[in-house]
LUMDO-624392 format. One record per residue: residue number from 0; y, x, z of N, C-alpha, C in turn. Coordinates in Angstrom, 3 decimals. Atoms other than C-alpha are relative to their C-alpha. Layout:
<dogus>
    n      n.py      n.px      n.pz     ca.py     ca.px     ca.pz      c.py      c.px      c.pz
  NUM         Y         X         Z         Y         X         Z         Y         X         Z
...
</dogus>
This chain:
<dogus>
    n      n.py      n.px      n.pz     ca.py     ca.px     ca.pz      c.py      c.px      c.pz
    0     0.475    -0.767     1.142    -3.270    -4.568   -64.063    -1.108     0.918     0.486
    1     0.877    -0.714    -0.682    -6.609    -2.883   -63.834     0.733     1.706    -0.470
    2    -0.497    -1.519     0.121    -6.226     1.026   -63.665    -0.464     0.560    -1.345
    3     0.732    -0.428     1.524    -6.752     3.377   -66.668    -1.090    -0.040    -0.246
    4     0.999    -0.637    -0.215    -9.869     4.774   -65.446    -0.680    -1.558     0.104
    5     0.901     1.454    -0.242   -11.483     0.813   -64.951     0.284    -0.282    -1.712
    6    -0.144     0.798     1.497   -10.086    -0.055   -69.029    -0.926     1.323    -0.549
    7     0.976    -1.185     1.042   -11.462     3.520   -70.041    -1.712    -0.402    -0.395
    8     1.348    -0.048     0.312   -14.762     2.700   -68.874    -0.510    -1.161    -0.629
    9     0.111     0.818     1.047   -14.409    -0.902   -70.415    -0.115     0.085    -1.476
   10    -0.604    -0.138     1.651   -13.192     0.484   -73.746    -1.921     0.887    -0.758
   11     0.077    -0.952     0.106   -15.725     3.020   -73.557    -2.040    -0.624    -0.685
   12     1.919     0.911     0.475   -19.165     0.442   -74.094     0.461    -0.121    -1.463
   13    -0.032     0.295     1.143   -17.741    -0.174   -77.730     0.895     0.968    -0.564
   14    -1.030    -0.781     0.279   -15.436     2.729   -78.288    -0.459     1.249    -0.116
   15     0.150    -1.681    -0.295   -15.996     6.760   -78.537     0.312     0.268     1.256
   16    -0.947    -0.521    -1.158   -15.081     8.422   -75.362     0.834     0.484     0.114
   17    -0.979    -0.459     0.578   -12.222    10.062   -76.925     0.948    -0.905     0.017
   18    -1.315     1.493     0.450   -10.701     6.777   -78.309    -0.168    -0.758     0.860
   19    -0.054     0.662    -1.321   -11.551     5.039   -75.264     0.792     0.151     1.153
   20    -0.957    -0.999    -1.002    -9.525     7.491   -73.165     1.193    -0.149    -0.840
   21    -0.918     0.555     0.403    -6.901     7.060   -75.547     0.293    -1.274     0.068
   22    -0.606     1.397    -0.180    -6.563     3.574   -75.898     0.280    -1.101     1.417
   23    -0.557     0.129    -1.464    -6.645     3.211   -72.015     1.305     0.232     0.059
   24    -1.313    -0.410    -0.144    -3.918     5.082   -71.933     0.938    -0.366    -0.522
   25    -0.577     0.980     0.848    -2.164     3.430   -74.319     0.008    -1.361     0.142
   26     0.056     1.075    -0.586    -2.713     0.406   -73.025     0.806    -0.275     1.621
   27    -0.822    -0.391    -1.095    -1.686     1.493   -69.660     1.361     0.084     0.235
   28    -1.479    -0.464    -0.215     1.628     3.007   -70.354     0.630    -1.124    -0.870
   29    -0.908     1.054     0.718     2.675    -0.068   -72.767     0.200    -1.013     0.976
   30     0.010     0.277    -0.894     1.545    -2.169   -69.681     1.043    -0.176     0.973
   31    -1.354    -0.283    -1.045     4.164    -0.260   -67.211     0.905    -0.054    -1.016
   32    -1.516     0.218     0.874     6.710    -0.483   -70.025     0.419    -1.643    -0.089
   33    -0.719     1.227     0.609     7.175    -4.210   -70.095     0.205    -0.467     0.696
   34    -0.592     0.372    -1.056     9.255    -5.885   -68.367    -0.439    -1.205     0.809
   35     0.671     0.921    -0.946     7.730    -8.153   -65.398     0.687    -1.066     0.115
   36    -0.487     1.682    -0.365     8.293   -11.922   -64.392     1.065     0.570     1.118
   37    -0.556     0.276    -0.991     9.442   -10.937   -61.191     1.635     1.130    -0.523
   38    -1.255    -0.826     0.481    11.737    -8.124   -62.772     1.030    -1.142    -0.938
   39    -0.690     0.707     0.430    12.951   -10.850   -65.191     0.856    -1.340     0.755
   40    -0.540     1.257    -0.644    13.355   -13.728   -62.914     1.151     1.101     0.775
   41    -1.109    -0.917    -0.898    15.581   -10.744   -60.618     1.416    -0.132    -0.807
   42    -0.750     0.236     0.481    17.322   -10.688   -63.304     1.056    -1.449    -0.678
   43    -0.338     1.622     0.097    18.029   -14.153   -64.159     1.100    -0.611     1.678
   44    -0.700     0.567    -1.095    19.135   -14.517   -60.344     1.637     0.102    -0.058
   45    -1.659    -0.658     0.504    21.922   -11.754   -61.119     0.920    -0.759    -0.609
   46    -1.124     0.559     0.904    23.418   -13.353   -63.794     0.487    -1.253     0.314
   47    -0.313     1.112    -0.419    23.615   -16.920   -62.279     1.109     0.672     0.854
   48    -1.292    -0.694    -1.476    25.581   -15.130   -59.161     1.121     0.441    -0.991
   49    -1.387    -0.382     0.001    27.782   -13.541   -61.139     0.697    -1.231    -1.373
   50    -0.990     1.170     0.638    28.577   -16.799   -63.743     0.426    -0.707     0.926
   51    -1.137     0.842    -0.957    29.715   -18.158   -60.515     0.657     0.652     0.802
   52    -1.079    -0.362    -0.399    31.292   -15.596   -59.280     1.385    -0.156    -1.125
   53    -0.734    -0.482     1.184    33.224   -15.467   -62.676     0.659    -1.705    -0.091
   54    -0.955     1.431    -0.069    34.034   -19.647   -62.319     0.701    -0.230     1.477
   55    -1.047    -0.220    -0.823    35.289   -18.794   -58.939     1.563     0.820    -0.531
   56    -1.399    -0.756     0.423    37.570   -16.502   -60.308     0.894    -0.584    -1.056
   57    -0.880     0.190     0.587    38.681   -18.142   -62.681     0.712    -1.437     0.485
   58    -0.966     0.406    -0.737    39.427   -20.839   -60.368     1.296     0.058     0.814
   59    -1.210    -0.616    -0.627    41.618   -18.438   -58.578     0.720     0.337    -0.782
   60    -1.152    -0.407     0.702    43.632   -17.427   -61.362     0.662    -1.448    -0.593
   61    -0.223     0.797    -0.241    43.859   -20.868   -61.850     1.553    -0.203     0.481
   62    -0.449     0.546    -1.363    45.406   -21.722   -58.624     0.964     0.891    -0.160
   63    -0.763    -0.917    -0.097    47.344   -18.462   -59.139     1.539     0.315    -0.653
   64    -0.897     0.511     0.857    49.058   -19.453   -61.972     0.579    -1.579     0.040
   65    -0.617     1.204    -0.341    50.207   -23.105   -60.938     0.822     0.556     1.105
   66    -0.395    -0.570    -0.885    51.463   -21.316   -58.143     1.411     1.160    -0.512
   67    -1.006    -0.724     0.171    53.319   -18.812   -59.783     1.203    -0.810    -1.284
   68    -0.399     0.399     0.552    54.749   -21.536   -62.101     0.884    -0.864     1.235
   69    -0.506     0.551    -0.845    55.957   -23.471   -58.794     1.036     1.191     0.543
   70    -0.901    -1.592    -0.541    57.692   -19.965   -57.734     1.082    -0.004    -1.167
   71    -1.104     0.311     1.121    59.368   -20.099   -61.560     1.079    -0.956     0.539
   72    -1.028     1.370     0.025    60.693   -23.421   -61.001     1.098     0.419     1.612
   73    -0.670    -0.186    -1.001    62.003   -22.396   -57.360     1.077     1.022    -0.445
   74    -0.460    -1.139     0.064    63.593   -19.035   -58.586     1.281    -0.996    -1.154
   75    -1.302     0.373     1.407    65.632   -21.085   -61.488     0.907    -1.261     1.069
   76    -1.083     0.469    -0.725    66.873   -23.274   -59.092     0.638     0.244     1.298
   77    -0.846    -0.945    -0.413    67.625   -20.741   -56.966     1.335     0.817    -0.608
   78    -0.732    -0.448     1.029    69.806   -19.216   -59.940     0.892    -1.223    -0.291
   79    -0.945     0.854     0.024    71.623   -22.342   -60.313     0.412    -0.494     1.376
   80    -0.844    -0.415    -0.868    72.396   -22.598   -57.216     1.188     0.553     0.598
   81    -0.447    -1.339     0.240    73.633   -19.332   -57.258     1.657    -0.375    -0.653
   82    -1.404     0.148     0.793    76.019   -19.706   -59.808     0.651    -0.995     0.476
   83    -1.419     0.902    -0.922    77.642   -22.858   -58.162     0.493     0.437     0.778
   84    -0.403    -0.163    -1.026    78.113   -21.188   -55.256     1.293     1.138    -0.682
   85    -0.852    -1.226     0.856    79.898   -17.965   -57.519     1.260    -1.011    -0.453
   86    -0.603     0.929     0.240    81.715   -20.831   -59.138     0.909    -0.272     1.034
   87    -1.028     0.861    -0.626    83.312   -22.429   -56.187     0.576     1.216     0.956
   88    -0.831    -1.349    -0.456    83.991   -18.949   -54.630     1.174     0.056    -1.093
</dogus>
């Protein structure tokens, strides 16, 4: 982006010197207000990383829950067990 002072003196062949100096400036600061490629692509990286951190995780809860359904099934036939053994006591 050229500087203010390089658009001023552009503005300034078809412009007032007043409104030339304004509309630099105005031009300028809308300029730094918008958001850049490289700021957008940054952002774009972010969000990929974290939709795969977020299908890791939900691989692990996954895994977490088959797991704690294999623990169910152990614990109930631990409990029957149990009671036979109460039983033949």
């Amino acid at each position: 982006m050229a500087s203010t002072e390089s658009i001023h003196l552009r503005l300034q062949t078809v412009f007032q010197p007043q409104q030339a100096q304004l509309l630099a400036e105005v031009i300028s600061d809308s300029y730094n207000e918008l958001v850049k490629t490289s700021d957008f692509n940054e952002l774009k990286a972010v969000v990929h990383e974290l939709a795969d951190a977020q299908k890791r995780t939900e691989q692990r809860v996954e895994a977490l829950a088959v797991a704690q359904q294999k623990t169910d099934q152990r614990v109930a036939k631990l409990t029957v067990a149990q009671q036979k053994t109460e039983k033949e006591l």
